[in-house]
C-alpha positions as CSV (number, residue, x, y, z in Angstrom):
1,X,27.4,-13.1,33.7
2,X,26.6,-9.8,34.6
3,X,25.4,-7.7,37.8
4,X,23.2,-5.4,36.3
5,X,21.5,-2.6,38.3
6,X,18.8,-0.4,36.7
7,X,18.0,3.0,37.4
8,X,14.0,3.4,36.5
9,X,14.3,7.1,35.6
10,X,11.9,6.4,32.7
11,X,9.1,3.7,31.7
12,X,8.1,5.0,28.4
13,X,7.0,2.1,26.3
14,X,9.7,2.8,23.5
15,X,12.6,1.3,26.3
16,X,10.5,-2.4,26.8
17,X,13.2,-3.8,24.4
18,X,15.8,-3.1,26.3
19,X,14.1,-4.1,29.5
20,X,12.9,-7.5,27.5
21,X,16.3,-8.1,26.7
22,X,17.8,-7.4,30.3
23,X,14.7,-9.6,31.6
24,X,15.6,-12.3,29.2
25,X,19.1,-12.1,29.7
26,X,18.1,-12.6,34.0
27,X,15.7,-15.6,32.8
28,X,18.7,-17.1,30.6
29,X,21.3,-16.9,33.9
30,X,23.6,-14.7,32.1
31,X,22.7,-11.4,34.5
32,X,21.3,-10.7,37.7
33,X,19.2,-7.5,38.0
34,X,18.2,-5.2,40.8
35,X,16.2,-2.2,40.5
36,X,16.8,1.1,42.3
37,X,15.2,3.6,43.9
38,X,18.2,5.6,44.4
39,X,18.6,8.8,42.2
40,X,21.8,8.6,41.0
41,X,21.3,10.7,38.1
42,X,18.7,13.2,39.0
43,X,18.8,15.2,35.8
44,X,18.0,12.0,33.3
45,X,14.3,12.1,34.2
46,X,12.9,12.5,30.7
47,X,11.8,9.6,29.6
48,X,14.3,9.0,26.3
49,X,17.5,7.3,28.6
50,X,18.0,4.5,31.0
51,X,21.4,4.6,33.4
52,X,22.5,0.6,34.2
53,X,25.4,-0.1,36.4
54,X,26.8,-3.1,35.4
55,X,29.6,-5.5,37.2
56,X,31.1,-8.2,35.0
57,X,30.8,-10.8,37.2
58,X,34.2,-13.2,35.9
59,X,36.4,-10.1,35.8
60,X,34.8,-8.1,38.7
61,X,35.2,-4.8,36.3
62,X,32.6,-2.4,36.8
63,X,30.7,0.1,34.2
64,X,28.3,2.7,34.3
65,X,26.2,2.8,30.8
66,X,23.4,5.0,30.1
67,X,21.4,3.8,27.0
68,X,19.9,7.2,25.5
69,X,17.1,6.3,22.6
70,X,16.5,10.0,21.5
71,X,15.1,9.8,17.8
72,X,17.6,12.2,16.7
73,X,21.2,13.1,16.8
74,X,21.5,15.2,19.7
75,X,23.4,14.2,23.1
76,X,23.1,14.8,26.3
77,X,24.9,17.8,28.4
78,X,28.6,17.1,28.6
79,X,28.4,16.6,32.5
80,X,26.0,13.7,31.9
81,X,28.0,11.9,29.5
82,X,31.2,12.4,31.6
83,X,29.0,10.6,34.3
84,X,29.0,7.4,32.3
85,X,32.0,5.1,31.3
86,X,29.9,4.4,27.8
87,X,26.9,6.0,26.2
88,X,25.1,3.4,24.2
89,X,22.7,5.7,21.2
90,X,20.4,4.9,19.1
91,X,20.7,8.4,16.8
92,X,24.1,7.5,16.6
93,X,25.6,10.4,13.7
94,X,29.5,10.2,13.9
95,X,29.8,13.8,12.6
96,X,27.8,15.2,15.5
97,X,30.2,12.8,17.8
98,X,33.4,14.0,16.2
99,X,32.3,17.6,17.9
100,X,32.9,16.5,21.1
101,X,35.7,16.6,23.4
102,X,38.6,13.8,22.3
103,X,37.6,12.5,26.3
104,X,34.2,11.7,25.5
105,X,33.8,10.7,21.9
106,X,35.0,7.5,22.4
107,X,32.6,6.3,25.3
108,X,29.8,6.1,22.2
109,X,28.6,3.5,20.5
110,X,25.7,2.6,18.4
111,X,22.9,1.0,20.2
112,X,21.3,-0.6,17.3
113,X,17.7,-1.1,15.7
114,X,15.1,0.0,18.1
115,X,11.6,-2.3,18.0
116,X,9.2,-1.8,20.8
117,X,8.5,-5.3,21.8
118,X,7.8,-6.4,25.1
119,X,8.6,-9.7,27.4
120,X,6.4,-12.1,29.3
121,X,9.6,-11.5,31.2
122,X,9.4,-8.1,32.6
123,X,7.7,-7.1,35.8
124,X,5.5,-4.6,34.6
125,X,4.2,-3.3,37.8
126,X,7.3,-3.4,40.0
127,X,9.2,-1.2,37.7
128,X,6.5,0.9,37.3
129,X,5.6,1.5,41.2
130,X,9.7,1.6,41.4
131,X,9.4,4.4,39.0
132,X,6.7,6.5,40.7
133,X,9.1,6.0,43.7
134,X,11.8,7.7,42.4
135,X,9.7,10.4,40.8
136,X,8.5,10.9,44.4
137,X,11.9,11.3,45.7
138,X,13.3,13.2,42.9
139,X,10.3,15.6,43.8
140,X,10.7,15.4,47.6
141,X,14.2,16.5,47.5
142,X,13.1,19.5,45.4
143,X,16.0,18.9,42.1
144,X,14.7,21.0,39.2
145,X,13.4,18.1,36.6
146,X,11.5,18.2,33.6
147,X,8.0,17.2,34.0
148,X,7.1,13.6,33.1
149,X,4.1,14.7,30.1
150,X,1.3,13.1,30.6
151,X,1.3,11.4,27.4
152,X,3.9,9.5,28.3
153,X,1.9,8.4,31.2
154,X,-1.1,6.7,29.2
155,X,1.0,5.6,26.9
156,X,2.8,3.5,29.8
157,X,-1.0,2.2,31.1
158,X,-1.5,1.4,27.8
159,X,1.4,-0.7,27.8
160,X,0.7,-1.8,31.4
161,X,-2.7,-2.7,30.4
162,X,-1.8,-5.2,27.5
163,X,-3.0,-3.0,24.8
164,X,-1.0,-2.8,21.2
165,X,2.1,-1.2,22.9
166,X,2.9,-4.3,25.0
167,X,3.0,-7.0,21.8
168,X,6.0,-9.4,23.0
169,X,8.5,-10.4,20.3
170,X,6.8,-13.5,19.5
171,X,3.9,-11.2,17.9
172,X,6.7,-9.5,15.7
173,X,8.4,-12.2,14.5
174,X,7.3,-14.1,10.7
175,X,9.8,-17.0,9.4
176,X,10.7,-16.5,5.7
177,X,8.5,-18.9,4.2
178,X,5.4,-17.5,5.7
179,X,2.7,-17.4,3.5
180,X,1.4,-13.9,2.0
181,X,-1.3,-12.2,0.6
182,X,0.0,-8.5,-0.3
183,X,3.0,-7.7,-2.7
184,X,4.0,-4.5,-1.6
185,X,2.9,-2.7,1.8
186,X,3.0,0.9,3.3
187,X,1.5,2.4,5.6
188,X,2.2,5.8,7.2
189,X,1.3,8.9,9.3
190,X,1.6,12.4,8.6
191,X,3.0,14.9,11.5
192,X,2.7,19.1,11.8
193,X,5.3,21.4,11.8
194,X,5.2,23.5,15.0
195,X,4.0,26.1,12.7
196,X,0.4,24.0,12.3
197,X,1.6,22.9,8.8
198,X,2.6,19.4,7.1
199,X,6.2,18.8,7.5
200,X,8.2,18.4,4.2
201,X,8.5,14.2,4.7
202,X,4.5,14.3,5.5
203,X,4.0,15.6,2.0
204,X,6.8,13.4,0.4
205,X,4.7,10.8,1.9
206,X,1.4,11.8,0.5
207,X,2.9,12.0,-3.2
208,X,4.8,8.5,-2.4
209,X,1.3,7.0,-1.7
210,X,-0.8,8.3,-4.6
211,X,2.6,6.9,-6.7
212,X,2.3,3.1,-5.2
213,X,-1.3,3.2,-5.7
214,X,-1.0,4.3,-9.1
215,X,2.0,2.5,-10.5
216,X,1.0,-0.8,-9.1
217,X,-3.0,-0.6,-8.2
218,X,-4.0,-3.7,-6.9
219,X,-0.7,-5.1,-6.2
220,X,0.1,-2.4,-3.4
221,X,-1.6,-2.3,0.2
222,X,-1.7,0.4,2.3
223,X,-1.8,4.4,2.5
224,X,-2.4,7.4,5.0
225,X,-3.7,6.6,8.2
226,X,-7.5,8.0,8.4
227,X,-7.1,10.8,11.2
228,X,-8.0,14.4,11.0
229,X,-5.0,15.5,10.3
230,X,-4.8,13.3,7.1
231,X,-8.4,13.5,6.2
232,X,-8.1,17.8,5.5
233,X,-4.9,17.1,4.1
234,X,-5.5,14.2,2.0
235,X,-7.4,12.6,-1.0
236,X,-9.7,10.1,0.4
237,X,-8.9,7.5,-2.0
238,X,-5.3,7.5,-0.5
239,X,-6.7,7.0,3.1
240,X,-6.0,3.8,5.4
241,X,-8.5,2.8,7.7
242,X,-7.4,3.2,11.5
243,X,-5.5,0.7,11.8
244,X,-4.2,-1.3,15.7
245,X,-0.6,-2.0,15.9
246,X,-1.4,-5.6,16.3
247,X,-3.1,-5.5,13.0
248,X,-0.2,-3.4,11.4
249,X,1.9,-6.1,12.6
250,X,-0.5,-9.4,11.1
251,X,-0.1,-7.1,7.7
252,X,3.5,-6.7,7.7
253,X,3.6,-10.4,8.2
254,X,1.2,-11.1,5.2
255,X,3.3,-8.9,2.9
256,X,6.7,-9.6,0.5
257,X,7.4,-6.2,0.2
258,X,7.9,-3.2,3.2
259,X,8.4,0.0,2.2
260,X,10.4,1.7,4.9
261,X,10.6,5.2,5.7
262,X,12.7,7.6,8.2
263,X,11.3,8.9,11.0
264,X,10.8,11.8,12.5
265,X,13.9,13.8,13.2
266,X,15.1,11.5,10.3
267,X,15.6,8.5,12.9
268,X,15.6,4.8,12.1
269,X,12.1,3.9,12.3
270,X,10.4,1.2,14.8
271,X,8.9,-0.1,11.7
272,X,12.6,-0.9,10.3
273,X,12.8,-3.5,12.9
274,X,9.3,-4.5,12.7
275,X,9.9,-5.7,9.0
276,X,13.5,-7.3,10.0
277,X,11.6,-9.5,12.8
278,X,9.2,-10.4,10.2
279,X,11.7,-11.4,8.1
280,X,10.1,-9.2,4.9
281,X,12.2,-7.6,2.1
282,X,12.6,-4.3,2.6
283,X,12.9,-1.0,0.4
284,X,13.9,2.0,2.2
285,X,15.5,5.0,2.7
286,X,18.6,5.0,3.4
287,X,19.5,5.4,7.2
288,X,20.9,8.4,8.6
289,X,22.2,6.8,11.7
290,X,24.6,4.3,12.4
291,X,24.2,0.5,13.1
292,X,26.8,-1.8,15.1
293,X,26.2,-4.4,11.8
294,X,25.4,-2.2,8.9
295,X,22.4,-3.6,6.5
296,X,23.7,-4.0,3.2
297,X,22.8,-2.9,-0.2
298,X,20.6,-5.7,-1.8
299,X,21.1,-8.5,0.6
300,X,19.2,-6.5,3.7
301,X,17.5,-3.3,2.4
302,X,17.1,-1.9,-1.4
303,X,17.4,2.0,-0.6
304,X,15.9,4.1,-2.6
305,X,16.2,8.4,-2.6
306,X,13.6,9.7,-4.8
307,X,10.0,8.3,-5.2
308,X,11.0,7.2,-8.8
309,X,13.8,5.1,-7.4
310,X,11.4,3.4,-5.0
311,X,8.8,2.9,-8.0
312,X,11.8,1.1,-9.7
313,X,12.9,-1.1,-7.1
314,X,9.8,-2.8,-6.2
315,X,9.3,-3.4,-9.9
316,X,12.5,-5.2,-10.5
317,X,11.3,-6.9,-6.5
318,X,8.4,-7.8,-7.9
319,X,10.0,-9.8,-11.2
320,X,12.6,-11.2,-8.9
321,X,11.3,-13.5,-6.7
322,X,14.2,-15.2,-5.7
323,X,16.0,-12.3,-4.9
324,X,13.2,-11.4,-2.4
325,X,13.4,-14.5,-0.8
326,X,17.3,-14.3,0.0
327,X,16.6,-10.8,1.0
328,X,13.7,-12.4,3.7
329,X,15.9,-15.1,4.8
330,X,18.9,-12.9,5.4
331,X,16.5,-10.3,7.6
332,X,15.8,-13.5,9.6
333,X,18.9,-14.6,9.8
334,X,20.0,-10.7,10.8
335,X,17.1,-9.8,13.3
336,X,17.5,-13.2,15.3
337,X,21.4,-12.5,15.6
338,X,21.3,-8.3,16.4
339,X,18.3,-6.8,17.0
340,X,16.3,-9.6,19.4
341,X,15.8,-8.1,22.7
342,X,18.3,-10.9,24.6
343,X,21.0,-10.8,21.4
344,X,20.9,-6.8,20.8
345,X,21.6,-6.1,25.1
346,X,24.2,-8.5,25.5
347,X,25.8,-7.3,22.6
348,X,25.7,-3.6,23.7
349,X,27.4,-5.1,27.2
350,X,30.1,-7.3,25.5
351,X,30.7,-4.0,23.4
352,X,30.8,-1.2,26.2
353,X,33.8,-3.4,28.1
354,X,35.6,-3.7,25.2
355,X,35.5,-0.1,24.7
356,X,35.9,0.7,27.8
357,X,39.5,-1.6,27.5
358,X,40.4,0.1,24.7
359,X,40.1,3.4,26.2
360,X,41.9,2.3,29.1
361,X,44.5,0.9,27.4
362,X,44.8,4.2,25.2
363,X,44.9,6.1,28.3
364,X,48.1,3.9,29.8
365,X,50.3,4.8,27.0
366,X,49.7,7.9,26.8
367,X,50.8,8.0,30.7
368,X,53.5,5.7,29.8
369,X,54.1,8.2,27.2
370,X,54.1,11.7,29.7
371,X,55.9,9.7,32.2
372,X,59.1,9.0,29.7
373,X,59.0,12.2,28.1
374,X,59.4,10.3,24.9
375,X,58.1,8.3,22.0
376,X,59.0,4.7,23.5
377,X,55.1,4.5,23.5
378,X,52.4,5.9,20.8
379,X,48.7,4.9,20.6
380,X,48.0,1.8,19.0
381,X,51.5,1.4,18.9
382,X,54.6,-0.3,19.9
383,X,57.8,1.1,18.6
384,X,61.2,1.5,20.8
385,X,63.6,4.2,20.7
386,X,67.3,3.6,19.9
């Protein structure tokens, strides 16, 4: 049981798992949660981290955790993370870790695959009048923050409004055995460079599409996403209607095979977890950033590098269909025990006090170590000294 107390400094839509799986967790009597108003951490006000203070109620040990969903490898400034007994990151790149101070490197961890679902659960306009609150205050006491953009803002009323951003995990979720009407699915966006132009995995895309749709006609569903970027860019006959995330969603569902691919600032995409909770077989890239449970290598995820690759492995997908049905089953069996909303928080809890422990335990021996002024104790360790 947990005392959980939750710092509203952002209510972008892309942070409603993590507030489903804190509200589930409350519903489930396994936390109690209070939102705050107080700004403990004035200079976390843009929109990609969440600070929780959290008590564990049978030990009475106490953590502060800040859960930082950035889609790429960059962390915060070292003053912020030395606020926080664990950082809990979804772009979670251990060589980018490794660079900071021995101190601070091991209050990481992985957070895990990110799915924007929602919750019947959450108290959609408390925490968002909370949050206007403590934009009010951060304002009245004049601390420099960054502007909350506006975007983020109608996204959030979107979400608020039950559009497609508030689908609840129910809507994502498709048992193995459902039935299906597409072999192979993908469909995808393109994004501009700063410089006006396509990025380089907006044009990898492009050729990726024209390849499906040419290697397996009929058999593949999907494309570019019909917007004006993609229609001056783009052959029309590679085009995909506008589509709603609800319908994306009732596709994936229909569909044995996903075709996954990075996202921008090469980050896990939402629509890896999308697939997992749909229980489909996937063929991906392979991830840059670290999971808690890794997927493996034909049992999760067929990876693929090169467009070629990807052509191959929904071929040898497509004349296996056994092996895509173990692959479905095991993405059920994975997303209902890792990345739903309830399972994935309390996981990231049971993990930041045993790292906390460990570092605290580390930290005693090498006092016991100092104290001595010799090698009775080491780290990790036990060894006496004759």
């Amino acid at each position: 049981m947990y005392d959980i107390t939750i710092y509203p400094n952002t209510i972008a839509p892309w942070f409603s798992q993590v507030f489903a799986g804190l509200y589930e967790l409350q519903k489930n009597n396994k936390a109690k949660l209070t939102v705050s108003t107080e700004f403990e951490y004035p200079e976390l006000v843009d929109g990609t981290s969440l600070a929780l203070d959290v008590k564990e109620l049978g030990t009475g040990k106490t953590l502060s955790i800040l859960i930082d969903l950035s889609d790429n490898r960059n962390l915060s400034k070292p003053k912020v993370i030395d606020w926080f007994d664990v950082i809990v990151k979804r772009s979670y790149y251990q060589p980018q870790i490794d660079r900071l101070p021995q101190h601070s490197r091991h209050k990481i961890i992985p957070y895990g695959i990110n799915l924007n679902c929602g919750s019947p659960e959450i108290p959609i306009l408390r925490l968002f009048t909370l949050h206007h609150l403590l934009r009010l205050r951060f304002k009245s006491a004049a601390i420099n923050r960054r502007r909350f953009k506006l975007q983020h803002q109608l996204r959030f009323l979107f979400y608020l409004s039950k559009n497609n951003l508030s689908l609840h995990e129910a809507d994502f979720m498709g048992p193995p055995d459902s039935h299906t009407r597409h072999d192979i699915f993908f469909v995808t966006r393109l994004f501009e460079s700063p410089e006006k132009d396509l990025t380089d995995f907006s044009r990898e895309r492009i050729e990726l599409v024209k390849a499906l749709k040419k290697e397996f006609g009929s058999r593949y569903h999907g494309g570019i996403v019909r917007n004006q970027l993609s229609e001056y860019y783009c052959p029309k006959n590679i085009l995909y209607s506008k589509i709603s995330r609800r319908q994306f969603t009732t596709t994936l569902k229909e569909s044995d095979i996903v075709i996954s691919t990075l996202g921008v600032g090469e980050s896990n995409p939402w629509k890896l977890g999308e697939a997992m909770a749909s229980s489909r077989c996937i063929v991906s890239e392979p991830l840059r950033f670290e999971l808690p449970v890794p997927l493996k290598e034909g049992k999760n995820i067929i990876t693929f590098k090169t467009i070629d690759d990807c052509l191959i492995a929904c071929e040898q997908l497509l004349g296996d269909p056994e092996l895509v049905r173990h692959i479905k089953e095991d993405n059920w069996n994975y997303y209902n025990e890792y990345i739903k909303a309830e399972r994935l928080i309390e996981r990231a809890l049971i993990d930041s006090f045993l790292v906390n422990a460990k570092k605290e335990e580390d930290s005693l021996k090498k006092i016991n170590y100092d104290k001595f002024g010799n090698e009775s104790m080491v780290v990790g360790e036990e060894r006496n000294i004759v």
